[in-house]
N, C-alpha and C positions, 0 to 999 in steps of 0.2 A: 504494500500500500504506500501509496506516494505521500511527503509531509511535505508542509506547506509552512511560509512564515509570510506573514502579512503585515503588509503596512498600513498605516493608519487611513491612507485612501482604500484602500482596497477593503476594511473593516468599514467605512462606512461609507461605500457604495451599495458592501452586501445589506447592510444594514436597510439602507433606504430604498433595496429591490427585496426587501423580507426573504432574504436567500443566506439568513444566517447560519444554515448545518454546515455548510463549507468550513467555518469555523470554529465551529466544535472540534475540542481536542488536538488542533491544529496554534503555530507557533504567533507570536508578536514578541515586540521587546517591551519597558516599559515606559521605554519611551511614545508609543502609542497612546496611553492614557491622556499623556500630556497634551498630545496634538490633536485629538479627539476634544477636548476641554476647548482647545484655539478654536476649533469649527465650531463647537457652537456657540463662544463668543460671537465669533464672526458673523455667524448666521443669526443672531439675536439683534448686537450692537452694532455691528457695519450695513450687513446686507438689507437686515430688516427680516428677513423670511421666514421666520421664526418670532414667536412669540415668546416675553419671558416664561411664559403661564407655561409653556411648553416643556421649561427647562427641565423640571423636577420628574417628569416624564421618559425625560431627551435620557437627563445620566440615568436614571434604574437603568432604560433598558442597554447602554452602553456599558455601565457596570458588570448586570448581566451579563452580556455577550462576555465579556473579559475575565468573569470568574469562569465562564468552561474554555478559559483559551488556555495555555500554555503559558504563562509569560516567563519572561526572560529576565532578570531583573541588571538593575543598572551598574554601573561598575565607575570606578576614575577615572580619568582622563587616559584614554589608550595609544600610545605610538602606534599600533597597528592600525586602528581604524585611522587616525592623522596620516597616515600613508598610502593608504588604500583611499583615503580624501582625496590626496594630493595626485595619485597615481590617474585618476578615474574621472578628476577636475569635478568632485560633490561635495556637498555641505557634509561637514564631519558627522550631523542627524541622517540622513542617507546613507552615508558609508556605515554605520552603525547597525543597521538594519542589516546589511549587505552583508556585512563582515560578519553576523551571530548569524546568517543563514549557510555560508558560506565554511562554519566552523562547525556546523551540526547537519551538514550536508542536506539543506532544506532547498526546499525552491520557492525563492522571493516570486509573491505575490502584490503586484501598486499599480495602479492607477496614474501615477507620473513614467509617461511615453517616455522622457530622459533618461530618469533612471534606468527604467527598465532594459532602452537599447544602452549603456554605459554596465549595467550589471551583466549582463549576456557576454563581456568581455569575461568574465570569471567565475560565473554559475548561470544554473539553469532558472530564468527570470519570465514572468507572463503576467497577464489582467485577469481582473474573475473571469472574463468574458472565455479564458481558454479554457477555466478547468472546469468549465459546463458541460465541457468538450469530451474528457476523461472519464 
């Protein structure tokens, strides 16, 4: 059976197409949490498209998804992911992703096109939309 590590797009695409068993049991780091928090900042106080009313709603069920995920939790500042930064030309939060898929021999799962053609230089990388496919 194939594992999967997912990023924080790709968590909340499946999220907002109700296609959450993909991620059942399957990988994130913790730094997801975090970025999961920024969108719906974003989507409350920047975008507007979202309701506060919404919020208390919004995190259960993002909590939820994240208590049957896998996570990965956070670590110091790492030479290896600053080089795999550097090597790959991504935000050191990308390579990070990259790098705990890539050490657990996982296949990164996101929603960001860049990343994903820039990770395929060193693992096996795709959108939800492939592993509908599987």
């Amino acid at each position: 059976m194939r594992r999967y590590l997912f990023d924080a797009s790709s968590i909340i695409a499946l999220a907002v197409k109700r296609k959450v068993d993909f991620l059942m049991g399957n990988y994130t780091i913790e730094l997801a949490g975090y970025e999961i928090g920024s969108y719906l900042w974003k989507e409350v106080y920047l975008t507007k498209s979202l309701s506060r009313n919404d919020l208390s709603t919004l995190e259960e069920i993002f909590l939820k998804i994240l208590e049957e995920m896998n996570i990965i939790n956070g670590w110091s500042p790492s030479a290896e992911v600053v080089e795999l930064a550097g090597e790959l030309n991504l935000t050191y939060y990308d390579a990070a992703y990259l790098h705990q898929a890539r050490k657990l021999g996982l296949t990164l799962i996101t929603e960001d096109t860049k990343l994903k053609e820039k990770a395929k230089k060193v693992i096996e990388a795709m959108t939800t939309e492939n592993i509908s496919l599987e």
